[in-house]
SEKEKOL-718059 format. One record per residue (C-alpha): residue number from 1; residue in three letters; x, y, z. Coordinates in nm, 2 decimals, padded with zeros to 4 digits. Example, Ala and Ser with C-alpha at 12.3 -4.5 7.8 and 13.67 -1.06 7.14 Angstrom:
! SEKEKOL-718059
rec pos 1; code Ala; px 01.23; py -00.45; pz 00.78
rec pos 2; code Ser; px 01.37; py -00.11; pz 00.71
! end
This chain:
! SEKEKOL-718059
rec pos 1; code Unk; px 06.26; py 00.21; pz 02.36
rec pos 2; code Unk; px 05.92; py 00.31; pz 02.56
rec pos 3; code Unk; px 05.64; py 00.07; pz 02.57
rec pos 4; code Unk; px 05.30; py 00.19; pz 02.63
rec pos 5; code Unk; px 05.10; py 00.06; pz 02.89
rec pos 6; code Unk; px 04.72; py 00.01; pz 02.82
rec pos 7; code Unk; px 04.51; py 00.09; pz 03.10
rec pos 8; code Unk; px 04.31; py -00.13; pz 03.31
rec pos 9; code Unk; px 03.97; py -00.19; pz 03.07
rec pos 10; code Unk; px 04.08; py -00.03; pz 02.79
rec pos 11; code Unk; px 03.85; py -00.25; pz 02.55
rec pos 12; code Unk; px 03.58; py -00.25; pz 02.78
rec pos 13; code Unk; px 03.54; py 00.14; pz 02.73
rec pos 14; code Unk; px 03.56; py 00.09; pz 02.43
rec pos 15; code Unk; px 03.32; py -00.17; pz 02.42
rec pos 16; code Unk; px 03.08; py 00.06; pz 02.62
rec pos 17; code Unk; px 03.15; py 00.34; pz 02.36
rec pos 18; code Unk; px 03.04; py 00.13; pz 02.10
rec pos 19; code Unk; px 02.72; py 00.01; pz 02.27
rec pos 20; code Unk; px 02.63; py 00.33; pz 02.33
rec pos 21; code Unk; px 02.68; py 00.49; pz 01.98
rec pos 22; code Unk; px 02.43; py 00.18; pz 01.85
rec pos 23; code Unk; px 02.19; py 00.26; pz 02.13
rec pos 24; code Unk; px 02.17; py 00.60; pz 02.00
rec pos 25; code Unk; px 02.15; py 00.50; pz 01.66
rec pos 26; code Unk; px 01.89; py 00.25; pz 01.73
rec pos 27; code Unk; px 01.68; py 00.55; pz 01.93
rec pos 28; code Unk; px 01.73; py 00.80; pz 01.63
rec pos 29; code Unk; px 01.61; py 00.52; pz 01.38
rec pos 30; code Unk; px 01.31; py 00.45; pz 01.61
rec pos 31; code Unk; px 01.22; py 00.87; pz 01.64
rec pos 32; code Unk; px 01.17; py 00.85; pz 01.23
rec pos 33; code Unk; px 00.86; py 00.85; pz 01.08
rec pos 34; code Unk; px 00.57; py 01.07; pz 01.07
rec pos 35; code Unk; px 00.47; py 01.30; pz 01.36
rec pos 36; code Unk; px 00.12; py 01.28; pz 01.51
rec pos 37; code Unk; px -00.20; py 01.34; pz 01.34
rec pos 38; code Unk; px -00.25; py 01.71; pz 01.32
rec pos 39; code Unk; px -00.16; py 02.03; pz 01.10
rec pos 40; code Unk; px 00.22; py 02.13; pz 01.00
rec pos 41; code Unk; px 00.42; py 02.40; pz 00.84
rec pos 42; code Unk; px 00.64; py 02.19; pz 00.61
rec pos 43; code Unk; px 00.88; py 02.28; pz 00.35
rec pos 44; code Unk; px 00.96; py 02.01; pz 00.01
rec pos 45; code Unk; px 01.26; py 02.02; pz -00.20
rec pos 46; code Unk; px 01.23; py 01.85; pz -00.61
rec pos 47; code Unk; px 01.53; py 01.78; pz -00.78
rec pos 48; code Unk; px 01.61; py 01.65; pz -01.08
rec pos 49; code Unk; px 01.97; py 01.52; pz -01.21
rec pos 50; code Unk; px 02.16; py 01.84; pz -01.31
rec pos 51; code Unk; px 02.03; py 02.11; pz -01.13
rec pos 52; code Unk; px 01.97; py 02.24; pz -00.77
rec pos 53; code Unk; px 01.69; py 02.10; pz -00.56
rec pos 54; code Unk; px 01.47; py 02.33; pz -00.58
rec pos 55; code Unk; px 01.26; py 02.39; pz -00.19
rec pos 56; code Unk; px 00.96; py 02.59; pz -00.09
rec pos 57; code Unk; px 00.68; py 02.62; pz 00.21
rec pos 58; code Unk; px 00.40; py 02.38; pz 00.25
rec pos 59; code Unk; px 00.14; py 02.25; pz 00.48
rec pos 60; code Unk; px 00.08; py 01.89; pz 00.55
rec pos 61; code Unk; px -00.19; py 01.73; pz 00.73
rec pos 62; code Unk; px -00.13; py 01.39; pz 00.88
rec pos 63; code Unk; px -00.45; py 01.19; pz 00.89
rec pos 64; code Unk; px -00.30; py 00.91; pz 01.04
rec pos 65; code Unk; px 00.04; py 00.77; pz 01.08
rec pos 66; code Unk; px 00.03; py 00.69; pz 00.75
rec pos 67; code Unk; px -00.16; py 00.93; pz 00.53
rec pos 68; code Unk; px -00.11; py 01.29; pz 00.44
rec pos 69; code Unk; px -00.22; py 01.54; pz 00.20
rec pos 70; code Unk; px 00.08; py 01.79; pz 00.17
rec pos 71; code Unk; px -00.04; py 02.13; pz 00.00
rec pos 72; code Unk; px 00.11; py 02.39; pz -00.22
rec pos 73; code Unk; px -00.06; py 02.70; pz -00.30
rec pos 74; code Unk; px -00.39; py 02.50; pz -00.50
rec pos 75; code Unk; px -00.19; py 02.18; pz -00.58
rec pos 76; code Unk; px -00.26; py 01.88; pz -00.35
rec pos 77; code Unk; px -00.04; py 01.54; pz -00.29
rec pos 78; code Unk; px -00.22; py 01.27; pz -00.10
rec pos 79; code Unk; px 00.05; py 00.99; pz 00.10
rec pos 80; code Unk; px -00.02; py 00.68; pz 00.16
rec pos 81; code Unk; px 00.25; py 00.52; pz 00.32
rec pos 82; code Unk; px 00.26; py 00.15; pz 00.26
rec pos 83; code Unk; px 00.52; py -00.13; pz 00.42
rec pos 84; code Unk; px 00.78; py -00.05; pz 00.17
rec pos 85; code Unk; px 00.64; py 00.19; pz -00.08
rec pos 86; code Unk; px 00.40; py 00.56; pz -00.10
rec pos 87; code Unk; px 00.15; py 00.58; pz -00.34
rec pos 88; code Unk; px 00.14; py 00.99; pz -00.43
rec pos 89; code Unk; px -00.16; py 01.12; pz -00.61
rec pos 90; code Unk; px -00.15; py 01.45; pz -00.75
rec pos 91; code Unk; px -00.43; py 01.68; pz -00.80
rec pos 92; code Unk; px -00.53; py 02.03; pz -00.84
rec pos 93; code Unk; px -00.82; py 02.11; pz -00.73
rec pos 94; code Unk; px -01.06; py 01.83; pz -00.83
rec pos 95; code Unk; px -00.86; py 01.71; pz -01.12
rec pos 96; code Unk; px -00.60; py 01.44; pz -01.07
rec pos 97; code Unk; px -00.27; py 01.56; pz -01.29
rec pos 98; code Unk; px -00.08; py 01.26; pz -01.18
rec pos 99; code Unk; px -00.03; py 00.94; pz -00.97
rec pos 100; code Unk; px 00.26; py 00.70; pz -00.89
rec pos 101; code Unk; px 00.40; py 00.48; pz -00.65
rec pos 102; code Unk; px 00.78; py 00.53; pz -00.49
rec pos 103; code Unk; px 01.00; py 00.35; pz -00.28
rec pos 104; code Unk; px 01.03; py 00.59; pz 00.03
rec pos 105; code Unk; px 01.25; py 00.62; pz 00.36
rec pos 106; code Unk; px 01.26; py 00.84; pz 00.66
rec pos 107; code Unk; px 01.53; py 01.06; pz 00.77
rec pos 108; code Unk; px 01.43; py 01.15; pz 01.09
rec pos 109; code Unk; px 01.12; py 01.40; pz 01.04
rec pos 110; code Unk; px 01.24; py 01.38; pz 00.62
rec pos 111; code Unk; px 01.06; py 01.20; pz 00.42
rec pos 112; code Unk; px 01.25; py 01.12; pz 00.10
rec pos 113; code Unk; px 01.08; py 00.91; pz -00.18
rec pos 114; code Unk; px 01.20; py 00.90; pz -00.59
rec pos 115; code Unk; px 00.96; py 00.87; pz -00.91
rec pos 116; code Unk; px 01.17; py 00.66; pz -01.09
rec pos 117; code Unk; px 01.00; py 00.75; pz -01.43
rec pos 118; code Unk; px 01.06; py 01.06; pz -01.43
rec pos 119; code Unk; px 01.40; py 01.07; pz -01.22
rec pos 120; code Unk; px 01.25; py 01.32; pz -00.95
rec pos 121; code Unk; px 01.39; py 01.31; pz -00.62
rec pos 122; code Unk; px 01.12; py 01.46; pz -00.36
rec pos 123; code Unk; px 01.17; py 01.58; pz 00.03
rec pos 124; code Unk; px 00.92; py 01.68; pz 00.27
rec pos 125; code Unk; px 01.04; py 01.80; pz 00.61
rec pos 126; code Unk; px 00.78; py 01.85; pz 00.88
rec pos 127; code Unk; px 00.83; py 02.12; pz 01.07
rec pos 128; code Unk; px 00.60; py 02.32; pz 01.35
rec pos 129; code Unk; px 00.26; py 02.24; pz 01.41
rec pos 130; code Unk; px 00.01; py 02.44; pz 01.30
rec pos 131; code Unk; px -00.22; py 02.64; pz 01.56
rec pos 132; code Unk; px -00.59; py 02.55; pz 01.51
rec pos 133; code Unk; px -00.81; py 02.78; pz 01.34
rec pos 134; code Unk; px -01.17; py 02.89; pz 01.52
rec pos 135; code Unk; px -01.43; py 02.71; pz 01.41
rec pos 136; code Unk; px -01.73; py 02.93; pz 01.33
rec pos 137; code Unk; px -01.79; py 03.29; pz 01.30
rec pos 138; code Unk; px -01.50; py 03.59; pz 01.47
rec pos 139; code Unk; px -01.60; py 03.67; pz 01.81
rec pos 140; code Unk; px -01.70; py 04.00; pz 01.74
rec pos 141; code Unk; px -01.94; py 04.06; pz 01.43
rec pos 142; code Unk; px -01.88; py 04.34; pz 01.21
rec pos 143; code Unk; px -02.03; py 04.65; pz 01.29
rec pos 144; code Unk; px -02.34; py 04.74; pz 01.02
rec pos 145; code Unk; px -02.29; py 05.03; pz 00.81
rec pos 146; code Unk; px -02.53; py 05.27; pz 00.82
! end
């Protein structure tokens, strides 16, 4: 009958393995949450219960760390992330089409948050940053027709 033989600190690598796996977990959770202030390419998935989320392209604007206006095509959804919850108003154009508050977590740059009333799932990725448009007229004025 053969007998293995544990190695000299056995646990203890094991013991550093496992320190090191939560020290990397505890960096990942730190790294979520929104990114700095500024313009972003985005893209947000809806799904409801039986069918495929449903994603597309979007640009989000983050005020501040915790507000946002995420835009598709002319419809508008202003964030405001609270301690434990995101109030989402929806509007198009001038004219709010709805409003409600969610229970919301991060997923390193996801955001996920659920309207529980009407069992919609929502996910917002934030992707590259958006360059900055010029202020102000082109550089070179068109030419006058004569």
């Amino acid at each position: 009958m053969r007998v293995q033989i544990r190695r000299r600190g056995g646990w203890r690598n094991r013991w550093r393995s496992v320190c090191a796996a939560s020290f990397l977990a505890c960096a990942l959770a730190a790294a979520a949450g929104p990114p700095a202030a500024g313009r972003y390419l985005a893209q947000m998935c809806v799904a409801v219960p039986n069918v495929e989320p449903t994603c597309g392209r979007a640009e989000i604007e983050w005020r501040t760390a915790d507000r946002a206006v995420l835009r598709i095509s002319d419809v508008a959804y202003g964030l405001r992330l609270r301690t434990s919850q995101l109030d989402v108003v929806l509007k198009q154009g001038a004219m709010q089409i709805d409003g409600f508050t969610a229970i919301y977590e991060w997923d390193g740059p996801t955001l996920r948050f659920f309207d529980a009333d009407k069992n919609v799932r929502y996910e917002v990725r934030s992707e590259a940053p958006m360059m900055a448009r010029p202020k102000g007229p082109a550089a070179t004025p068109p030419t006058p027709v004569r």
